[in-house]
Residue frames as qw, qx, qy, qz and C-alpha x, y, z in Angstrom:
[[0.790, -0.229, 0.545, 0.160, 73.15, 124.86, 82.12],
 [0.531, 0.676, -0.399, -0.320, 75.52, 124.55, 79.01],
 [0.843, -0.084, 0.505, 0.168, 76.95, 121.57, 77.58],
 [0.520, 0.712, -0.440, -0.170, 80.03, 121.78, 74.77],
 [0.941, 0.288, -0.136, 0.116, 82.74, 120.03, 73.80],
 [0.737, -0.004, -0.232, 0.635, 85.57, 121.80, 75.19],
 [0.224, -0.933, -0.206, -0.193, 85.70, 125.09, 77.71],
 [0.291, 0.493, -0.322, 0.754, 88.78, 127.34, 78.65],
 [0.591, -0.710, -0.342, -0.175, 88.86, 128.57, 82.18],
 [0.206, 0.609, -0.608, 0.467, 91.05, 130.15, 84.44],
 [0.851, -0.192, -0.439, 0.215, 92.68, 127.77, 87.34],
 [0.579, -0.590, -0.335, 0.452, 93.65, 129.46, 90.44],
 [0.109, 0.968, 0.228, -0.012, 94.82, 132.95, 91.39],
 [0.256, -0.730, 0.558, 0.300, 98.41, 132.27, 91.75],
 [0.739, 0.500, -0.432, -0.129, 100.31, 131.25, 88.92],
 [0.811, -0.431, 0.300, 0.257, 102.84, 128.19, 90.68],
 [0.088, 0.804, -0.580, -0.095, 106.33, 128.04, 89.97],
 [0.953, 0.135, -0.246, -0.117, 107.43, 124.26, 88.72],
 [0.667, 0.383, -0.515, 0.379, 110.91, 125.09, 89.43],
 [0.530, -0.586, 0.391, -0.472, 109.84, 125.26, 93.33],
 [0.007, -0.179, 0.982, -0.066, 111.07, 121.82, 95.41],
 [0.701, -0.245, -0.528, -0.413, 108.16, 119.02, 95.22],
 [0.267, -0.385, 0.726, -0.504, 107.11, 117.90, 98.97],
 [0.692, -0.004, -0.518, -0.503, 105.54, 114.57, 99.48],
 [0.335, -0.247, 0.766, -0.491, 104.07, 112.93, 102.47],
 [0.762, -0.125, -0.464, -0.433, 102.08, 109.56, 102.70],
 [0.782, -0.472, 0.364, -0.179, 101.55, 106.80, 105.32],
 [0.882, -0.036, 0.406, 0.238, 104.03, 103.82, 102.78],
 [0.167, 0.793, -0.495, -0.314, 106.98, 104.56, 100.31],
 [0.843, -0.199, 0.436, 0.244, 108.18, 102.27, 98.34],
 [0.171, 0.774, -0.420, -0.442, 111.31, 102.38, 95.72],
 [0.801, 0.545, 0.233, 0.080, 111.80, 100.94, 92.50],
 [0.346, -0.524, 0.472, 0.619, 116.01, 101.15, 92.06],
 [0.488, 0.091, 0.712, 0.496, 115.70, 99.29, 88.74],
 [0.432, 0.463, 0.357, 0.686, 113.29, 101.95, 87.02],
 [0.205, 0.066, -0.204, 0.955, 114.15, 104.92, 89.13],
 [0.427, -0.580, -0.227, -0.656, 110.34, 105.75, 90.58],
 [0.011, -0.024, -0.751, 0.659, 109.32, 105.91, 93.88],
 [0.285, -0.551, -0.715, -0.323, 105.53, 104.55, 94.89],
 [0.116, -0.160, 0.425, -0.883, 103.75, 106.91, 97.73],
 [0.328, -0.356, -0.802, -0.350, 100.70, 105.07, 99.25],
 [0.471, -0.591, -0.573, 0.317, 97.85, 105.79, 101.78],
 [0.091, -0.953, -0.228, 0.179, 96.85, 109.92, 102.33],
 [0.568, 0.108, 0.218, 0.786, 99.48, 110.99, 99.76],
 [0.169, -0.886, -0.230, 0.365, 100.10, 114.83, 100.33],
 [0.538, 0.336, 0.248, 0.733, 101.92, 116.50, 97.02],
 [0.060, -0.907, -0.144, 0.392, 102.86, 120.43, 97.87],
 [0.541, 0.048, 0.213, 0.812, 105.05, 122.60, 95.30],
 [0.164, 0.036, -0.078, 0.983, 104.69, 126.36, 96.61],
 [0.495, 0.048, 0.294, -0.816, 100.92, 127.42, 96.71],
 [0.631, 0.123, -0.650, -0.405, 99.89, 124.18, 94.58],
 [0.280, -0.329, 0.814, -0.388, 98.55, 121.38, 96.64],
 [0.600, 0.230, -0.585, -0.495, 97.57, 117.72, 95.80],
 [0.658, -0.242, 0.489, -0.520, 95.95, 115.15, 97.31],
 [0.696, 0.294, -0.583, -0.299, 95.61, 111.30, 96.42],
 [0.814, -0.475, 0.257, -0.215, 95.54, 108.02, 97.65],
 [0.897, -0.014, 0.311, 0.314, 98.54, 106.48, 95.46],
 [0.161, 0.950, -0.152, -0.218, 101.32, 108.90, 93.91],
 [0.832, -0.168, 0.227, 0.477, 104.25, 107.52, 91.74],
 [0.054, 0.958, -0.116, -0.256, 106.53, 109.82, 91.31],
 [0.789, 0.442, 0.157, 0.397, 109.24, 109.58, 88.12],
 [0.333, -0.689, 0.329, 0.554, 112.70, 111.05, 88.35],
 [0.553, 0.807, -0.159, -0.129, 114.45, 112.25, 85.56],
 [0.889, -0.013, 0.063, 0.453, 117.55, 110.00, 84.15],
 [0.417, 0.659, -0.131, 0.613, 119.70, 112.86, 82.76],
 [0.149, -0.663, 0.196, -0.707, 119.17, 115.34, 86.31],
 [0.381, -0.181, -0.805, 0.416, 117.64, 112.87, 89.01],
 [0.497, 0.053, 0.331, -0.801, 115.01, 115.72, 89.97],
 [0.566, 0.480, 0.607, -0.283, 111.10, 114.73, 89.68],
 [0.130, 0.022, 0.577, 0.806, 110.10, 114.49, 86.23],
 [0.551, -0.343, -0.490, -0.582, 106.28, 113.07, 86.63],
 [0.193, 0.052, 0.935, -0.292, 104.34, 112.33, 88.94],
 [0.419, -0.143, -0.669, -0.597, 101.12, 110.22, 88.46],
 [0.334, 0.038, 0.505, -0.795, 98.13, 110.57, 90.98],
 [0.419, -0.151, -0.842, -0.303, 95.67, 107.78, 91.61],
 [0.450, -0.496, -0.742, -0.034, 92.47, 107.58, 93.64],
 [0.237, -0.888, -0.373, 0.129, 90.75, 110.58, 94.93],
 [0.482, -0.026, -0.018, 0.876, 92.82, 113.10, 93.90],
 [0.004, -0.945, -0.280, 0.169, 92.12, 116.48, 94.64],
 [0.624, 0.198, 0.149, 0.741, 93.97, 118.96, 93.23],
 [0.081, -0.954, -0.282, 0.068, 93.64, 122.46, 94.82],
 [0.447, 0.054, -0.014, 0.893, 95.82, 125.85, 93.75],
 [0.224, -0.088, 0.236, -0.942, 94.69, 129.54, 95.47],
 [0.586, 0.160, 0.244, -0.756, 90.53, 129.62, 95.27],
 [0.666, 0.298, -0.294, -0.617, 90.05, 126.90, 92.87],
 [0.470, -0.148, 0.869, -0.035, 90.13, 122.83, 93.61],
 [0.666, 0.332, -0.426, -0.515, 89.65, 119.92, 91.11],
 [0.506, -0.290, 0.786, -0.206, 88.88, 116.58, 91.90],
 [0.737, 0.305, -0.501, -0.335, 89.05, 113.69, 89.09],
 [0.985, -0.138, 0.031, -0.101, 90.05, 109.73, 89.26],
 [0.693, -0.219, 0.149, 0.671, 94.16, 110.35, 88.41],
 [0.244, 0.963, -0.055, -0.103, 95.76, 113.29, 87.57],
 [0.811, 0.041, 0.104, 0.574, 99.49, 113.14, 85.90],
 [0.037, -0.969, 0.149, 0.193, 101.62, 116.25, 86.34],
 [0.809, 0.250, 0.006, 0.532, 104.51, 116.96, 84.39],
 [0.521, -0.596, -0.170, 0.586, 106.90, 119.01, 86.99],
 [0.432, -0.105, 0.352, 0.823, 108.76, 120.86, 83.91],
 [0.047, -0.507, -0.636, -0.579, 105.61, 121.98, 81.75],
 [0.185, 0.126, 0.669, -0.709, 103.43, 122.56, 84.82],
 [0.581, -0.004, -0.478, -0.659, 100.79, 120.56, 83.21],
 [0.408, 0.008, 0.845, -0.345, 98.56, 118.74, 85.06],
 [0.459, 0.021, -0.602, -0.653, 96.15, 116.44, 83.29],
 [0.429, 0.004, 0.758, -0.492, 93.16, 115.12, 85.16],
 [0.528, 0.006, -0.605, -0.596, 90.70, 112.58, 83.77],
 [0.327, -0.362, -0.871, 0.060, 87.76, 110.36, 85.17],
 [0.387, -0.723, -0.572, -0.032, 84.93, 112.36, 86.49],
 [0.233, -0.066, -0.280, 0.929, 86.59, 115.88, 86.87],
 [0.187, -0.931, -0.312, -0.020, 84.64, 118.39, 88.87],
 [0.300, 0.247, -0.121, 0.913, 86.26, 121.97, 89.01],
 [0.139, -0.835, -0.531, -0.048, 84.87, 124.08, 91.45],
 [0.158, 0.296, -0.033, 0.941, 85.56, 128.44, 91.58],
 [0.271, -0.090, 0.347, -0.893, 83.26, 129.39, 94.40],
 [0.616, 0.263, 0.514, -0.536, 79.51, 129.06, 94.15],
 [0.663, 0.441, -0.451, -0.403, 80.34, 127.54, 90.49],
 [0.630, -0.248, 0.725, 0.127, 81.33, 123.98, 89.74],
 [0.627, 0.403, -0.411, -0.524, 82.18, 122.37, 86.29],
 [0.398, -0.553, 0.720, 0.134, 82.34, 119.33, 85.26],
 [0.682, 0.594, -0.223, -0.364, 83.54, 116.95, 82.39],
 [0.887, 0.369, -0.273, 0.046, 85.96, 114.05, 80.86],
 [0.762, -0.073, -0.154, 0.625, 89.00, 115.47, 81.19],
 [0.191, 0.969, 0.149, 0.052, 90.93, 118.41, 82.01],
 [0.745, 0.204, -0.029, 0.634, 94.37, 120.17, 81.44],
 [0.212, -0.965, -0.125, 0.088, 95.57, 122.56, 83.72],
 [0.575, 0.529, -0.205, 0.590, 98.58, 124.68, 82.62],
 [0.640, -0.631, -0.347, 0.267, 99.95, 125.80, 86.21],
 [0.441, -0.109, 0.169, 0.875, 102.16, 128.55, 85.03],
 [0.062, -0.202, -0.254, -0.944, 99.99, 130.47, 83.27],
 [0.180, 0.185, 0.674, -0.692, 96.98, 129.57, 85.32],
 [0.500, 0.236, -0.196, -0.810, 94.52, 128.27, 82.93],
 [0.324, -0.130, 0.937, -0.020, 92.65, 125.20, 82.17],
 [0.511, 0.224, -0.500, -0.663, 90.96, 123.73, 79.25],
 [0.489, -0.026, 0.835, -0.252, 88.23, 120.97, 80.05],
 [0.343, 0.225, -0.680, -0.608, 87.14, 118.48, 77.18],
 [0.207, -0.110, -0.918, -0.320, 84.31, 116.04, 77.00],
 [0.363, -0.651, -0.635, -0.205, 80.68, 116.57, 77.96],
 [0.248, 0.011, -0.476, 0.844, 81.67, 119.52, 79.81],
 [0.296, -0.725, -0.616, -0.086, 78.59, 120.60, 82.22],
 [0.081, 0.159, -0.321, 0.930, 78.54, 124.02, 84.23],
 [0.252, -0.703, -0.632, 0.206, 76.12, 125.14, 86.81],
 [0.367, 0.173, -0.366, 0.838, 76.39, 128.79, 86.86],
 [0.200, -0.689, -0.564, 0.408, 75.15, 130.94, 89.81],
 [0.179, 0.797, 0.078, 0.571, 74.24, 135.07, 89.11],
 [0.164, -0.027, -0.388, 0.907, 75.32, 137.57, 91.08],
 [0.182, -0.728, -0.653, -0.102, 71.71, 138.80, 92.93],
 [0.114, 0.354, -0.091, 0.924, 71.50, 142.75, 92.85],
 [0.188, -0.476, -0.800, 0.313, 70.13, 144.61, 95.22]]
């Protein structure tokens, strides 16, 4: 068991592509003309190319200049899974351009028979890496020769 302050790590096996379309299913929608967001409530489903997010409230921020997605911001149970690797925290906020996701509240990161978990974490979807800060915990498992 280790315990630091902050731990690098690599986040899934495919790098994603931000500039893929964003898909988003839920059971309610509601819109917000006056500051351009749209609310997604109730088994909110967030896909963009092998990236896939989960949640129970998703508001999702358009850019003024373009009208695409700019942000979106993921409340309650979110799961965040991309190839082999899933993270589940209390909200995660993605910024579409960057491909930065930022989870916080009780993330858990699991990579197989590992699992980490800590504060927060920041996953850079492009380059497929993620950097987890506060009381970070790990379990790891050996490989058993034979």
């Amino acid at each position: 068991m280790a315990q630091t302050q902050g731990t690098k790590v690599a986040f899934g096996a495919i790098k994603a592509d931000p500039t893929l379309p964003v898909e988003v299913t839920s059971d309610t929608l509601d819109v917000n003309q006056a500051d351009g967001s749209a609310e997604f409530k109730g088994n909110v489903l967030v896909g963009q190319g092998e990236m896939k997010l989960s949640a129970q409230r998703v508001l999702v921020i358009y850019a003024e200049a373009t009208g695409g997605v700019a942000r979106l911001e993921a409340v309650g149970d979110v799961v965040l899974v991309n190839g082999p690797d899933a993270a589940s925290a209390e909200r995660a906020d993605y910024t579409i351009d960057s491909g930065v996701v930022v989870m916080t509240g009780d993330v858990l990161l699991t990579q197989g028979a590992n699992a980490l978990t800590s504060e927060k974490m920041t996953v850079n979807l492009t380059d497929g890496t993620a950097n987890m800060v506060g009381r970070v915990k790990t379990i790891l498992i050996p490989e058993k020769s034979e």
